[in-house]
C-alpha positions in Angstrom: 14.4 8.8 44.6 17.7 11.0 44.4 18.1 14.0 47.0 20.3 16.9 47.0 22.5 14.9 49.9 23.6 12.2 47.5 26.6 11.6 45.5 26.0 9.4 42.4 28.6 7.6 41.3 28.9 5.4 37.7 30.7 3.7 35.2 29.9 3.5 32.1 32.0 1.4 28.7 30.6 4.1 26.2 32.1 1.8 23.1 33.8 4.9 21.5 30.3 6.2 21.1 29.0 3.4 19.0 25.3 3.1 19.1 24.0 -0.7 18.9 20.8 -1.8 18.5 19.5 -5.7 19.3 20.1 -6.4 15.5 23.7 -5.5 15.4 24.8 -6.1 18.6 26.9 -9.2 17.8 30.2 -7.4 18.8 32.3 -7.9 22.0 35.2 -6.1 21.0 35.7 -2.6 20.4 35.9 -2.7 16.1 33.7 -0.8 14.2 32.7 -1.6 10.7 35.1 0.7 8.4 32.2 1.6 6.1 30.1 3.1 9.1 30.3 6.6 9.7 31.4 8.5 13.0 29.1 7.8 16.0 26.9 11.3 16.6 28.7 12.6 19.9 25.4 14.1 20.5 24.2 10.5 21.3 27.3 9.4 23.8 26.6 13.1 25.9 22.6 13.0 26.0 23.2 9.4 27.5 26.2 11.1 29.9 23.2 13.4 30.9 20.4 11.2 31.5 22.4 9.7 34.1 23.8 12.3 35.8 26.5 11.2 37.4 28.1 13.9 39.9 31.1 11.5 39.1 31.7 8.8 36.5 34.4 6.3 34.8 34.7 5.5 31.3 36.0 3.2 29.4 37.2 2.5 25.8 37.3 6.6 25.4 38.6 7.8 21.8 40.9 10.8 21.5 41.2 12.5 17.8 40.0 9.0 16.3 38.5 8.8 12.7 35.5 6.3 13.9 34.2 8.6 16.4 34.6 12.2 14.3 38.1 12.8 15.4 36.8 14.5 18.8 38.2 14.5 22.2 35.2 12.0 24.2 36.8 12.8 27.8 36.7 16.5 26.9 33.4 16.2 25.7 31.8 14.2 27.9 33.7 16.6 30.8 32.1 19.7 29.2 28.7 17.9 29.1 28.5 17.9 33.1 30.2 20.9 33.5 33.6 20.3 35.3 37.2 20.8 34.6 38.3 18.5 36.9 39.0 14.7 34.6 41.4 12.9 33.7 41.9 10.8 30.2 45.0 8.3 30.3 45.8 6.8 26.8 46.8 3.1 26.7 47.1 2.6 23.0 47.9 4.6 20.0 45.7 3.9 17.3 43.2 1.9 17.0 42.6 -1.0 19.1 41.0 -4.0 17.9 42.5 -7.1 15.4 46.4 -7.5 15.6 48.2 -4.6 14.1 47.5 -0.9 14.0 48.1 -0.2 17.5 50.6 0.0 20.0 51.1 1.0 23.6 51.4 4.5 24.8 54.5 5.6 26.4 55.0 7.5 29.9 55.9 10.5 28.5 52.7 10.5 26.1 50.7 9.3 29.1 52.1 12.3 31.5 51.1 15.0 28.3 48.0 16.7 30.1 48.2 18.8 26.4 45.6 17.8 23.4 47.5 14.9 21.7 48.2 15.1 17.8 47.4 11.7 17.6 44.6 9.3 17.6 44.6 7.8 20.9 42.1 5.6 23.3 41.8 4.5 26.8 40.6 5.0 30.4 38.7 8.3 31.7 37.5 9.4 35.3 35.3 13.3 35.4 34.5 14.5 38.6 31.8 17.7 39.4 33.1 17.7 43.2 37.0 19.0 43.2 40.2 16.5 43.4 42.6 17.0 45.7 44.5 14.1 43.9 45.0 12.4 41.0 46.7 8.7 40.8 47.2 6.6 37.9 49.1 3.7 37.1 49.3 1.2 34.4 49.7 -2.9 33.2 51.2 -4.4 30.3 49.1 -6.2 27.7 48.7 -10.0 28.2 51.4 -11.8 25.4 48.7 -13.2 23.7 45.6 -12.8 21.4 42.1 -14.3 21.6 39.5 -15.4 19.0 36.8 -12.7 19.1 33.7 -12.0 17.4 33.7 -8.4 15.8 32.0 -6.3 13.4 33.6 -5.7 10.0 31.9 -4.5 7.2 28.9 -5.0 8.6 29.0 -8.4 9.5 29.9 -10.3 12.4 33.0 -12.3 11.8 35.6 -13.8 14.7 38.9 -12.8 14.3 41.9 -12.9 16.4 42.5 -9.5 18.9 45.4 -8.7 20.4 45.2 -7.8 24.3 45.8 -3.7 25.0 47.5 -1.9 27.9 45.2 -1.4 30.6 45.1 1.9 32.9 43.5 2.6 36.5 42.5 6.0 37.7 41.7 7.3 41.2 40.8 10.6 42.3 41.0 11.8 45.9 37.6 13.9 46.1 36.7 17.1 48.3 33.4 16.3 49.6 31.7 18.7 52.4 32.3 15.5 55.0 35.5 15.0 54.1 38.0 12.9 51.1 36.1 10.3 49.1 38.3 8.5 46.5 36.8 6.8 43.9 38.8 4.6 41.2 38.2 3.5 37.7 39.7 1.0 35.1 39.2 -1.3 32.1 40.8 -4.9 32.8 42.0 -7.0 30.5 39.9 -9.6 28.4 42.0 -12.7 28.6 40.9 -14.9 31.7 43.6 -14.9 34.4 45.4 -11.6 33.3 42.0 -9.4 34.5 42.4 -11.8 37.9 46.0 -10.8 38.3 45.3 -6.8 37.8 42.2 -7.1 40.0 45.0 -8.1 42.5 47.6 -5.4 41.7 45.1 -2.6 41.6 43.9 -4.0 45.0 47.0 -3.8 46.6 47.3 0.0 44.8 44.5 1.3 46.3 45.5 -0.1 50.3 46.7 3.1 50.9 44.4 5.7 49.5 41.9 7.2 51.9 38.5 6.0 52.4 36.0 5.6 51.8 36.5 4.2 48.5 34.7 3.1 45.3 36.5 0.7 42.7 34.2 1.1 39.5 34.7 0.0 36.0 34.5 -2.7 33.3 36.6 -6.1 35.0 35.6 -8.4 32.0 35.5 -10.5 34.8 31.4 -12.1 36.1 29.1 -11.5 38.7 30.6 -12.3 42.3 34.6 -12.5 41.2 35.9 -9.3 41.6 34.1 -8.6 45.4 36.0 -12.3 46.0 39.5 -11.5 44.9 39.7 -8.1 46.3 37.4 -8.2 49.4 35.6 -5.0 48.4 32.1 -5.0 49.3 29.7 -5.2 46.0 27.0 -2.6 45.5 25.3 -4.1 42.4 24.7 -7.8 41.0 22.8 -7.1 37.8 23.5 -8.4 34.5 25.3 -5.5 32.2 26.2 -7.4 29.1 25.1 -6.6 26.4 23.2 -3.8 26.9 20.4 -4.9 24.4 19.7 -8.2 26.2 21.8 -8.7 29.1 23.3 -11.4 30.3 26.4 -11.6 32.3 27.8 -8.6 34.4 31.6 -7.4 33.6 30.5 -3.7 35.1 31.0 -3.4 38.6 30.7 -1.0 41.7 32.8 -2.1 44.6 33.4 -0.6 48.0 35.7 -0.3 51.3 34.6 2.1 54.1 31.0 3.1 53.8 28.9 3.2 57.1 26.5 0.6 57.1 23.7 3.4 55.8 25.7 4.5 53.0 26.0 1.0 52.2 22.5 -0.1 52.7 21.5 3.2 50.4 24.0 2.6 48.0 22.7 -0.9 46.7 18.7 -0.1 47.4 19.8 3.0 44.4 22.0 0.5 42.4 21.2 1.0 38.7 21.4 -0.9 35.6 21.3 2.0 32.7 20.6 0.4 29.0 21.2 3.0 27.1 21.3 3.8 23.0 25.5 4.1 23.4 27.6 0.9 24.0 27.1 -2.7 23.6 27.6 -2.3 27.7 25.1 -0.7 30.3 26.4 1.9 32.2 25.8 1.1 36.3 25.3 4.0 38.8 24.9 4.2 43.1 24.1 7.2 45.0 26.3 7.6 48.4 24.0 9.8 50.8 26.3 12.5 52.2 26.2 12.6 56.1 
């Protein structure tokens, strides 16, 4: 059972909002069948609020997008647990999915803390605890595309998608026993490019303060990511997809937590299949000395 001394931490793919039931869950990309309407955003924030994270990372986050009601999901979802401390970093302009249509955000349009006049998607982290500070960095796109199967017009069909800049987060936290840092991103898809951020990002982090949770969705199994970056795992539970899961890309990682912490951290580990996302969202709590 949660108590009042515990931090919970998550990460969560919401899929733009997209609800998917057992029936239609045949997609592992991010398209949505153009003759669907906008996801309800009431759906993607009730889920936010069932689990309650006092901090949480998102991926595959719309910004003024027509598929998910042209709303802003990281201000949304920020307002839901009410904070003002989150960050949204934008990989691609447009929309993301097949081979054309989108294109990779610049630094200048990645610095721009202002509401964006265009549609947008990428890489969140919301925080109820303040930040002291705020890191971010990015990776090309892999030069190639991969066969995947998609929805599109409400069918499943496999066509050819063409890898998107990725994004990390971290965030520095205030907690009442001192800085907490927790990091968030969304690796590539293409086998060996995830591998090879997994190792940058590793290498980007050395230096921040600890402890330290590394949360998000690797595209990358069960047991992988703990190996190449010699974080500790917290959870080994399948995430994907959320109707009837089956292989785990979602991971919570750590570096620093006393062997109680740790011990607490995976005895709370939680697997959350939820109505949003072909993904479950996956959540610790971190008791608070």
């Amino acid at each position: 059972m949660r108590t009042e001394a515990t931090l919970r931490v998550a990460s969560f793919n919401i899929l733009h909002g997209q609800t998917v039931s057992s029936a239609a869950a045949h997609s592992t990309a991010h398209l949505q069948s153009p003759t669907d309407g906008p996801p309800d955003a009431a759906d993607l924030l009730a889920a936010i609020r069932e689990i309650s994270p006092d901090v949480i990372g998102l991926q595959e986050v719309d910004r003024n997008q027509a598929r998910s009601g042209h709303t802003n999901q990281a201000a949304l979802a920020a307002g839901a647990l009410d904070t003002d401390e989150w960050r949204f970093i934008p990989t691609v302009v447009g929309t993301p999915g097949g081979i054309d249509g989108f294109r990779p955000t610049t630094e200048a349009e990645r610095e721009h803390h202002f509401p964006s006049t265009h549609a947008d998607y990428g890489v969140a982290l919301i925080s109820r605890l303040p930040v002291d500070e705020w890191h971010t960095n990015t990776f090309p796109a892999a030069p190639l595309s991969l066969p995947l199967m998609v929805q599109t017009d409400n069918r499943p069909k496999i066509l050819k998608v063409r890898d998107e800049q990725r994004a990390v987060i971290a965030a520095t936290l205030a907690t009442a026993t001192g800085p907490l840092t927790v990091v968030t991103a969304h690796l590539s898809f293409v086998p060996g490019f995830n591998v090879r951020q997994l190792r940058h990002i590793k290498k980007w982090i050395d230096d921040l303060p600890r402890p330290l949770l590394f949360l998000g969705d690797f595209n990358l199994p069960s047991g992988v990511p703990a190996r190449v970056t010699g974080l500790m795992p917290l959870l080994k539970e399948p995430t994907f997809p959320s109707y009837r899961p089956r292989v785990q890309f979602d991971h919570i990682l750590a570096d620093g937590l006393s062997p109680l912490q740790l011990e607490a951290a995976r005895s709370s580990a939680r697997v959350w299949s939820l109505p949003v996302s072909d993904h479950c969202a996956v959540s610790v709590d971190i008791p608070l000395p």
